[in-house]
RODO-2510 file (C-alpha; in nm, 4 decimals, decimal comma):
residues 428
     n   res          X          Y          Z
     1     x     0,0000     0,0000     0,0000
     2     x     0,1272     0,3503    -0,0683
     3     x     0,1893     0,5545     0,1625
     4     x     0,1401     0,9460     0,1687
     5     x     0,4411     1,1529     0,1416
     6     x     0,5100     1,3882     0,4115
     7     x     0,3482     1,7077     0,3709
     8     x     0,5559     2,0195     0,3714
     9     x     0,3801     2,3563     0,3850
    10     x     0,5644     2,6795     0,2860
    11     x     0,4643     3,0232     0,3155
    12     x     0,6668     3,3040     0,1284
    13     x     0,8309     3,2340    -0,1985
    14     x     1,1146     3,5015    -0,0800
    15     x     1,4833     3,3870    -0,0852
    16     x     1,4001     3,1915     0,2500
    17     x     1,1674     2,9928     0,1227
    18     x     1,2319     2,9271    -0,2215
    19     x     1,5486     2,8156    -0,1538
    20     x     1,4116     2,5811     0,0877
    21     x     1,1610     2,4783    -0,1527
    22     x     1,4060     2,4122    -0,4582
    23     x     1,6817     2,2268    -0,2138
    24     x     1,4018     1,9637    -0,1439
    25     x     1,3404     1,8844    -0,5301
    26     x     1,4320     1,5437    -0,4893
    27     x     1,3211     1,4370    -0,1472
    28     x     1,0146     1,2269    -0,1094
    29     x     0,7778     1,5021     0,0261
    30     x     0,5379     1,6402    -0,1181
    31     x     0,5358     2,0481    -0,0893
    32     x     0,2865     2,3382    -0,1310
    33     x     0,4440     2,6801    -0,1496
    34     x     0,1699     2,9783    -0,0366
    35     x     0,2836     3,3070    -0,1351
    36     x     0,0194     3,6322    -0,1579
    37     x     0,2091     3,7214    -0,4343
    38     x     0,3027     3,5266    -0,7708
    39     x     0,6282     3,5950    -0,8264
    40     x     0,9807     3,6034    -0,6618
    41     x     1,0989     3,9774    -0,5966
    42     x     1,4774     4,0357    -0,6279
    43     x     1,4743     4,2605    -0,3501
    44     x     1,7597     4,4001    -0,3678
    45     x     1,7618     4,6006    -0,6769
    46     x     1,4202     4,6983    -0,6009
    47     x     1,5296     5,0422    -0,5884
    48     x     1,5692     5,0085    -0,9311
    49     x     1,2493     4,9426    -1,0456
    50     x     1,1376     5,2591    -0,7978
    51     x     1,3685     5,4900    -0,9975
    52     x     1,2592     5,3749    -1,3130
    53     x     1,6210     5,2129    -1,4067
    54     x     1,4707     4,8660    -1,4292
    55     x     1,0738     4,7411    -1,5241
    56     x     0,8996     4,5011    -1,2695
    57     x     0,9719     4,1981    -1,4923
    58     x     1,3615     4,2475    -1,4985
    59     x     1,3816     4,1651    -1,1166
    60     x     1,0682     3,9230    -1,0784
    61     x     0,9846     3,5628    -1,2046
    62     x     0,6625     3,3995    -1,1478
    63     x     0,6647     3,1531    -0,8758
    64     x     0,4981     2,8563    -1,0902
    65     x     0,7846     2,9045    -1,4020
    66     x     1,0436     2,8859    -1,1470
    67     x     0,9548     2,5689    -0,9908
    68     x     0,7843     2,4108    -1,3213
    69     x     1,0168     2,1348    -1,3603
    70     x     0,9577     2,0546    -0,9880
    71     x     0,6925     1,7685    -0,9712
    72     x     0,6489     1,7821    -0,5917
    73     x     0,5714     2,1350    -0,5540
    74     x     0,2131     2,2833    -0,5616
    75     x     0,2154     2,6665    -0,5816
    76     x    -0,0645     2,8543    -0,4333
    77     x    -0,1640     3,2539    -0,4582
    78     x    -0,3602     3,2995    -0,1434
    79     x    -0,2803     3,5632     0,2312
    80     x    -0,2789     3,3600     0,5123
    81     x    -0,4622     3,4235     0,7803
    82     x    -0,2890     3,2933     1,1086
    83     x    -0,1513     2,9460     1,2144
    84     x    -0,3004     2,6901     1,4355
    85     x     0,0030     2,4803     1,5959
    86     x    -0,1700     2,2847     1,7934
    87     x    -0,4000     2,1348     1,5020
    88     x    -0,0822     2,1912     1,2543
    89     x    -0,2831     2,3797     1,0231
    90     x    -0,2473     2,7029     0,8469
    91     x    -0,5523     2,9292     0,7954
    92     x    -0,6073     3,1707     0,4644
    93     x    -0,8055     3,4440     0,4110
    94     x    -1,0459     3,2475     0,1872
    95     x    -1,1220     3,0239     0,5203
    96     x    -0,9977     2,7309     0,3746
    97     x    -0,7673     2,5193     0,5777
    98     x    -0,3862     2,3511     0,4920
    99     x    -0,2991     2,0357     0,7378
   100     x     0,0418     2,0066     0,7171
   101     x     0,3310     1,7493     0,8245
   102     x     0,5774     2,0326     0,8830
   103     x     0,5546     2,4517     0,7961
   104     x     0,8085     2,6622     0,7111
   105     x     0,7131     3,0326     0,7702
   106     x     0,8971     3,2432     0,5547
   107     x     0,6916     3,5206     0,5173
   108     x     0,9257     3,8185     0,5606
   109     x     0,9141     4,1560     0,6784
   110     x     0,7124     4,4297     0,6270
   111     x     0,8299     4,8668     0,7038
   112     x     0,8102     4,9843     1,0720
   113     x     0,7901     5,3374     1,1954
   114     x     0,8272     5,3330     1,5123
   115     x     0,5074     5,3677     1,6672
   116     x     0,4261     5,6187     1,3859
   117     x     0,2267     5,4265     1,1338
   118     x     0,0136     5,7766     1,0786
   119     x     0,3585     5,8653     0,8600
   120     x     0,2855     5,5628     0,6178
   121     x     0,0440     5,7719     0,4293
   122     x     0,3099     6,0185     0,3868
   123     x     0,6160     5,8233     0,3460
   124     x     0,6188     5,5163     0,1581
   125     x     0,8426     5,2674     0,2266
   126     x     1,0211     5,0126    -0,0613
   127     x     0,9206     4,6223     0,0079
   128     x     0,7373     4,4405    -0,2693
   129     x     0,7111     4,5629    -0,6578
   130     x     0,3860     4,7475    -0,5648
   131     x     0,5668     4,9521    -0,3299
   132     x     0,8512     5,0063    -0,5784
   133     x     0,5803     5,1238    -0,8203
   134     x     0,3629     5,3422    -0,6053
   135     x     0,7126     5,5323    -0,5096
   136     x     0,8256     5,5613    -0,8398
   137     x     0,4913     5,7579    -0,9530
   138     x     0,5327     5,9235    -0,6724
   139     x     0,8483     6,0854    -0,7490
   140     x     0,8382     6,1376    -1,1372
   141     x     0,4838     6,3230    -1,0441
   142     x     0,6771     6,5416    -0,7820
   143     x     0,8663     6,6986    -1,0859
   144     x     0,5469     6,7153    -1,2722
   145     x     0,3904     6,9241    -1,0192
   146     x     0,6705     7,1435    -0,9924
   147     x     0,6255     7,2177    -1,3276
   148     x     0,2781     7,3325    -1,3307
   149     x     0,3544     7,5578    -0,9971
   150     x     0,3554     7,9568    -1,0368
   151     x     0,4714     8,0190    -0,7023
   152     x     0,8186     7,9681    -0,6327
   153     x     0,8265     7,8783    -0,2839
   154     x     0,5383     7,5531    -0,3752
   155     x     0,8043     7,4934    -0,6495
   156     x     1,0639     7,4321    -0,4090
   157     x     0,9033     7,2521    -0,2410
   158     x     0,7743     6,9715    -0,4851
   159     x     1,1774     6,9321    -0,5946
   160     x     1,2422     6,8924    -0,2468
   161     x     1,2925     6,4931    -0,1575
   162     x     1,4368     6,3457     0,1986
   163     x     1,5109     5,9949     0,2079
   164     x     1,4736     5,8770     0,5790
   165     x     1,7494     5,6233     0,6911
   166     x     2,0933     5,5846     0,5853
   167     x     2,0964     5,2257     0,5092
   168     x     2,1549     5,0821     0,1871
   169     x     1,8108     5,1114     0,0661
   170     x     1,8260     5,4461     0,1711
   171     x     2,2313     5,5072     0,0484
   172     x     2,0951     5,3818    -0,3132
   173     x     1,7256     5,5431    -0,3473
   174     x     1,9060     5,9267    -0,2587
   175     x     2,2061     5,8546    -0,4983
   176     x     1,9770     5,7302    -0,8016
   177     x     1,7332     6,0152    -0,7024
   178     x     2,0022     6,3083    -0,7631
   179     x     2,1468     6,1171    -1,0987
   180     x     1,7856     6,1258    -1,2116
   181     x     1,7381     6,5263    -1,1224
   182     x     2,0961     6,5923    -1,2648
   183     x     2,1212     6,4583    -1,5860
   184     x     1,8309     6,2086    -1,6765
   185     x     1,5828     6,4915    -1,6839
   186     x     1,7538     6,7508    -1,8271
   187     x     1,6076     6,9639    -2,0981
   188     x     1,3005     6,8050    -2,0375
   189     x     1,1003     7,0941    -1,8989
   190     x     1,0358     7,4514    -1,9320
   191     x     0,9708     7,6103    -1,6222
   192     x     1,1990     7,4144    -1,3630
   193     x     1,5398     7,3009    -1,3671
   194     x     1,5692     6,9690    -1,2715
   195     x     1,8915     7,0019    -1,1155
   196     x     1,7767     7,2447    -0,8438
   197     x     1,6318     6,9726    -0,6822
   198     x     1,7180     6,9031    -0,3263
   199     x     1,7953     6,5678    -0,2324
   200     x     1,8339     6,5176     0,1542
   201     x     1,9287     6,1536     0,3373
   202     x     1,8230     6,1611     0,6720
   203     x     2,0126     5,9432     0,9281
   204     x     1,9273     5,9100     1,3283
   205     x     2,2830     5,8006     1,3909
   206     x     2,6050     5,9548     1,3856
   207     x     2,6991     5,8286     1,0454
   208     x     2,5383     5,5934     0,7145
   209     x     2,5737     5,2789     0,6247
   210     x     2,6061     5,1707     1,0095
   211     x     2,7092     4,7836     0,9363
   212     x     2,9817     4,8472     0,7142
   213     x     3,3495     5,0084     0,8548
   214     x     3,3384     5,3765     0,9735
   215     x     3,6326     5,4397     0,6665
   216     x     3,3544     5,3175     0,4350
   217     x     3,0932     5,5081     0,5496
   218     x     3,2806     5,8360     0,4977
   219     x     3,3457     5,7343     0,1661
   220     x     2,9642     5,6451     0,0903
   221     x     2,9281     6,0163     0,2172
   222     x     3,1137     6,2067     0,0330
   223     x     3,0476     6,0074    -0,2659
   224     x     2,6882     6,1057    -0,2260
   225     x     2,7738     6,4793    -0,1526
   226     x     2,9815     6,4619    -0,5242
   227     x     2,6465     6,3561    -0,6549
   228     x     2,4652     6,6540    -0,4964
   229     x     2,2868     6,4857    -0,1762
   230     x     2,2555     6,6846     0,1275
   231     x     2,3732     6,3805     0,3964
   232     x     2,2149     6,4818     0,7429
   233     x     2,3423     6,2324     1,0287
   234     x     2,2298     6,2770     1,3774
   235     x     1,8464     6,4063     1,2064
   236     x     1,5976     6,1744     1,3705
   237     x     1,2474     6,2295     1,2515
   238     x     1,0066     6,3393     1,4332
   239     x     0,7167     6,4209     1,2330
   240     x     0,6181     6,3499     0,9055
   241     x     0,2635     6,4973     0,7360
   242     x     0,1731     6,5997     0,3043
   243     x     0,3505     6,9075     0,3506
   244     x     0,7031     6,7657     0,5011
   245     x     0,8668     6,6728     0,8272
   246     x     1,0526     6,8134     1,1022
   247     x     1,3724     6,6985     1,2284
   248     x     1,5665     6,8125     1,5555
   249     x     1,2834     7,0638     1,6206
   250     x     1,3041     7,2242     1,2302
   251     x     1,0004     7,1709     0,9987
   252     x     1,1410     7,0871     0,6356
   253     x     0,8731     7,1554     0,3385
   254     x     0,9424     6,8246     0,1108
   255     x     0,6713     6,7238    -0,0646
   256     x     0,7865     6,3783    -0,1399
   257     x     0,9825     6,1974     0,1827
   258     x     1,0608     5,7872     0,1207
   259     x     1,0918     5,5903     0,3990
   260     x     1,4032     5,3701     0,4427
   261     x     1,4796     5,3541     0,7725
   262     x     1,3769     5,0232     0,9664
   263     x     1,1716     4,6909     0,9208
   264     x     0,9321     4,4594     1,1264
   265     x     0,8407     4,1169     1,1035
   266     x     0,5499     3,9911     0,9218
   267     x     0,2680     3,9976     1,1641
   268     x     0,2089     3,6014     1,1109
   269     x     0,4394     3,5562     1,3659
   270     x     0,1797     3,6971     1,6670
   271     x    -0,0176     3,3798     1,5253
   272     x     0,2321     3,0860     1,7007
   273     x     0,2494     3,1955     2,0258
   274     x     0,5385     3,1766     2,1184
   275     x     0,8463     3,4112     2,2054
   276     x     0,9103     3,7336     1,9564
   277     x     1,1698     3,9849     1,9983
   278     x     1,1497     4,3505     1,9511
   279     x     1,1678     4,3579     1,5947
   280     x     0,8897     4,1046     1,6323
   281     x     1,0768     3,8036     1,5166
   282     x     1,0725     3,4601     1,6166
   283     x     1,3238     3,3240     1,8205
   284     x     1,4163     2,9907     1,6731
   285     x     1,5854     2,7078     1,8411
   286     x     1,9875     2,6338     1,6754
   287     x     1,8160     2,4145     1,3767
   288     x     1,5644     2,7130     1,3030
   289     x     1,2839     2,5353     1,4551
   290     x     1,0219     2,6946     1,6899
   291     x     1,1142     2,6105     2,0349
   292     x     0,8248     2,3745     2,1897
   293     x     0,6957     2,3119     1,7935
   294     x     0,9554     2,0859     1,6677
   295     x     0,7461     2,1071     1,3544
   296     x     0,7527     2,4392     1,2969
   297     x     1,0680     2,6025     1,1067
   298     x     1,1599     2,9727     1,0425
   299     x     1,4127     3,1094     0,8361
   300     x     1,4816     3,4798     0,6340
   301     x     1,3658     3,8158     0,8026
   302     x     1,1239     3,6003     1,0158
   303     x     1,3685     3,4404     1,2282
   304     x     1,6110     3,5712     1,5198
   305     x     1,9350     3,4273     1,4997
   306     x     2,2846     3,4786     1,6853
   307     x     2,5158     3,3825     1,5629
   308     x     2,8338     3,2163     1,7175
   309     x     3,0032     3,5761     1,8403
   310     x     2,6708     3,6654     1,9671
   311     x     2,5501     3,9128     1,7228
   312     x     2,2655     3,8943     1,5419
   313     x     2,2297     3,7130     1,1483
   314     x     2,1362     4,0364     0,9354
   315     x     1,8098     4,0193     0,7335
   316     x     1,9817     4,0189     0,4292
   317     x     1,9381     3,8252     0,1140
   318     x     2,2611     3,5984     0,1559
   319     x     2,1420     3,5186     0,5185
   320     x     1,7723     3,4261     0,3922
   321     x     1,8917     3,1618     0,1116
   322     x     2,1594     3,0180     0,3711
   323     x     1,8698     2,9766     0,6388
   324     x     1,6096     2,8100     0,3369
   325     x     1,8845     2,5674     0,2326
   326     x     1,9947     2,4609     0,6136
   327     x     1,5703     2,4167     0,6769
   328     x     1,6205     2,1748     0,3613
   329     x     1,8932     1,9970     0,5217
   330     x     1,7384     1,9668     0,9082
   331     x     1,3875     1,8437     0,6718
   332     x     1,5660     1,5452     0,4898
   333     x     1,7838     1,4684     0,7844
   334     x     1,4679     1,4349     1,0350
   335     x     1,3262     1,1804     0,7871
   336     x     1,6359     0,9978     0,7294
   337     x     1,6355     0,9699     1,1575
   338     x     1,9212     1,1842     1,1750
   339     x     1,9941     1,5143     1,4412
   340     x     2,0146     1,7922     1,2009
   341     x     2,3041     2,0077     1,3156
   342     x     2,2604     2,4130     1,4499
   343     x     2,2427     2,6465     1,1388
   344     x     2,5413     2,8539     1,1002
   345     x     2,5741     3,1604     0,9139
   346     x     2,8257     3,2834     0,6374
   347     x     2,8754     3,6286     0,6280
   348     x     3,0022     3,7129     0,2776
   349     x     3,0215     4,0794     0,3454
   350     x     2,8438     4,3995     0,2559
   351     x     2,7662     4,5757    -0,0842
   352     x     2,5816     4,9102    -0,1669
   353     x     2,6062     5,1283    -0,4547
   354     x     2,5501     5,5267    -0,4677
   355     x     2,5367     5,6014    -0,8092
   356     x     2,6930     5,5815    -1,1320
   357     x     3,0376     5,4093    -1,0912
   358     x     3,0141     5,4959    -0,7464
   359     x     2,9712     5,1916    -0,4532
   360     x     3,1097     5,0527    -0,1335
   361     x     3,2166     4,6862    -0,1153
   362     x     3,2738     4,5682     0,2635
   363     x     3,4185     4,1690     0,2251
   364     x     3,5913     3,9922     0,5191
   365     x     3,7549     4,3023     0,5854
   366     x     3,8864     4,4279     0,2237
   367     x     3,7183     4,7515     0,1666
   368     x     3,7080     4,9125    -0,1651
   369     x     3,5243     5,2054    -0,3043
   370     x     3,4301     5,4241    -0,5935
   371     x     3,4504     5,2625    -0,9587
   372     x     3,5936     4,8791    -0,9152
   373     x     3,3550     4,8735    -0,5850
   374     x     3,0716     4,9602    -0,8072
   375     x     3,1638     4,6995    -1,1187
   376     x     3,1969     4,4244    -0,7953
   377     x     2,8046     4,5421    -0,7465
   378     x     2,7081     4,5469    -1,0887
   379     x     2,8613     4,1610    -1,1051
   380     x     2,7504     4,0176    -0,7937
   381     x     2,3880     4,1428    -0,8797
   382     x     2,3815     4,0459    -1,2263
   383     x     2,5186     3,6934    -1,1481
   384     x     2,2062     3,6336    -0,8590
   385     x     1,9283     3,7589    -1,0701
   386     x     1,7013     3,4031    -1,1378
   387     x     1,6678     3,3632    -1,4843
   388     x     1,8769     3,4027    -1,8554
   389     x     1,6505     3,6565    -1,9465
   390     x     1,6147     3,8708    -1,6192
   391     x     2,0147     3,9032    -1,6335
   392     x     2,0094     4,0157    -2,0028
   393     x     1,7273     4,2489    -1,9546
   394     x     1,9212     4,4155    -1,6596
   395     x     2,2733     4,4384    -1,8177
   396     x     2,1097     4,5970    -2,1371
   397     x     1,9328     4,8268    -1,9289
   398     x     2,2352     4,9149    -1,7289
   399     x     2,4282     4,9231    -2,0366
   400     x     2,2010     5,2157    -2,1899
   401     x     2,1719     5,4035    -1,8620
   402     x     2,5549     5,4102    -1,8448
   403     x     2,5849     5,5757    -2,1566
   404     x     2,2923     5,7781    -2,1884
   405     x     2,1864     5,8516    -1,8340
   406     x     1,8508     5,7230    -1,9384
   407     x     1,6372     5,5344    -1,7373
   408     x     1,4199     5,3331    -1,9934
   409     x     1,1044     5,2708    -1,7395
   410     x     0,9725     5,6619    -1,6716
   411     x     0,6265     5,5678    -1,7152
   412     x     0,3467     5,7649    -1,4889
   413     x     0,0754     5,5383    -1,4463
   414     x    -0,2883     5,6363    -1,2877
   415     x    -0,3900     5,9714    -1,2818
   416     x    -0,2996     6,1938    -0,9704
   417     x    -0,6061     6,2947    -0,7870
   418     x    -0,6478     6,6461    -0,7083
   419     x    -0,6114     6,6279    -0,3302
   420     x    -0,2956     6,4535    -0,4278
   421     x    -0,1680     6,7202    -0,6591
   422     x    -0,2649     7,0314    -0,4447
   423     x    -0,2038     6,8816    -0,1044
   424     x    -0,4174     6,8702     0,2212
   425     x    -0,3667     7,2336     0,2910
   426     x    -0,4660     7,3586    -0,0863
   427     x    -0,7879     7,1103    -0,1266
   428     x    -1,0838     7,2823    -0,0749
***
């Protein structure tokens, strides 16, 4: 008599658990893969698609081509709900239920403002391709609006733009922002200049790019000042409404601010019951498992990790496809009867870039900057992108920009609403 295959349930087709899902092709389970979402995001050059450098389909790849030659995957496009541990079953939002053997929650992280989610109307943050699309109307309309202004000082403020936290997202959307005012747009309208356009990073701490060396982050700095950002470190924000925001007591007009500056876990977690941190992250046992639900596993932004030295795994993408491929591993040995071992992280170092032939490179201690640090970017990101035709897509389109200062995907699309376009103040 045959006998069913264990069932594997996997929610988020991130880095976490796509990896996870791919590392088991050959294992007799049998898998289903729930993502809200039908495609896998290449986070990190979402930035790209924000500043209209790159179109959603150059960093994304559906979910079901990826894993077509996989027989014992089933993909599903469905939000869940919240998980039942005790009846090992995971609940979506169409009230259907999903029994399941063992779950791997890999759902992510979403933006976090500190106890200031009124901002979020105000200040968009950069985490899935709608985000990245939303934000990018958002800023090619700023210039748009400036145009159509007669009075200076409203002017002013649609070309003024403030980028809040200095991490690499941050680093990356201000740099790409002030290429785009400088040269991409120029000539292109009649009653601003572009290039007036203030372009302001905002950083709580003393200094960017926190996790790479201090010699680093001076570089990043004045890299960004050569391409016309205004770096503020030491600025935390303290309010943030249609008009602008006001740091250390000083209210900015800045008609478009981004928000860059810190994550939280995916809510899902609230769902097990079990011990989060601050960031709202589960703290997993040393094989990634939930402590006191041997069948629960949780790997990418999801999980909190130390590592050996006693600081914390980063939620970056290396870290996420390292944790999916070790929650393969602990899977396979469980049902071979083996003790998987403790999950161990391998830091392979720190990239962001700043602009054109401009980037940091942080790896096991060599530190390089400027143009080699940004062709070691360019590489490393071309060679992780899934897919022939994502890669090709992304050098051509880099290839073009780098010549032309063009940014091929400077489409507006919707219509701005009125309220939007005149601001809280101006709607009548």
């Amino acid at each position: 008599m045959a006998t069913t295959p264990h069932r594997i349930v996997i929610v988020g087709g991130g880095f976490a658990g796509l990896w996870a899902t791919r590392a088991l092709r050959n294992a007799p389970v049998s898998i289903l893969l729930i993502d809200r979402a039908n495609h896998h995001l290449f986070q990190p050059l979402l930035y790209q698609v924000a500043t209209a450098g790159l179109s959603a389909p150059d960093i994304a790849a559906p979910l079901r081509h990826i894993l077509r030659r996989q027989d014992n995957v089933e993909v599903r496009l469905a939000h869940v709900q919240h998980i039942e541990p005790e009846a090992r079953r995971v609940v979506l939002d169409d009230g259907c239920d999903v029994a399941y053997d063992t779950l791997l929650l890999a759902s992510g992280a979403t933006h976090a403002y500190f106890g200031h989610d009124d901002w979020a109307p105000f200040a968009p943050g950069l985490k899935t391709l709608e985000d990245a699309l939303l934000l990018r109307r958002r800023l090619l309309l700023a210039f748009e609006h400036a145009e159509a202004q007669s009075d200076p000082a409203a002017q002013q403020a649609w070309l003024s733009f403030a980028i809040v936290g200095g991490g690499p997202t941050g680093v990356e959307l201000a740099g790409t922002l002030a290429e785009i005012a400088r040269h991409t747009l120029k000539r292109e309208f009649r009653n601003i200049d572009p290039a007036t356009a203030r372009v302001r990073l905002l950083e709580a701490g003393p200094r960017i790019l926190s996790a790479f060396p201090e010699s680093l982050s001076r570089k990043a700095h004045r890299q960004l000042e050569r391409l016309g950002v205004e770096v503020v470190a030491g600025a935390p924000v303290e309010a943030i409404d249609a008009q602008g925001y006001r740091s250390n007591g000083t209210f900015v007009p800045a008609r478009t601010v981004v928000w860059a500056a810190g994550v939280a876990a995916s809510p899902l977690a609230r769902s097990l019951g079990v011990e989060l941190d601050r960031a709202g992250r589960v703290r997993v046992a040393p094989d990634l498992s939930v402590p006191g639900h041997p069948d629960i596993l949780v790997a990418g932004d999801l999980a909190a990790v130390t590592q050996a030295d006693g600081k914390p795994v980063p939620g970056v993408a290396p870290a996420a496809k390292q944790m999916g491929t070790h929650v393969a591993r602990t899977i396979r040995d469980r049902l071979a009867g083996r003790a998987p071992p403790a999950f161990r992280y391998r830091d392979y170092g720190n990239l962001a870039t700043i602009g054109r032939m401009a980037a940091v490179v942080d790896v096991h201690g060599f530190a390089l900057s400027g143009l080699f640090a940004w062709w070691f970017w360019l590489t490393a990101h071309i060679f992780f992108l899934i897919g022939f035709r994502n890669r090709l897509a992304v050098l051509l389109n880099w290839a073009v920009a780098y010549w032309s200062y063009q940014r091929a995907a400077r489409i507006i699309f919707g219509r701005a609403p009125r309220a939007e376009a005149r601001g809280p103040s101006e709607a009548g």
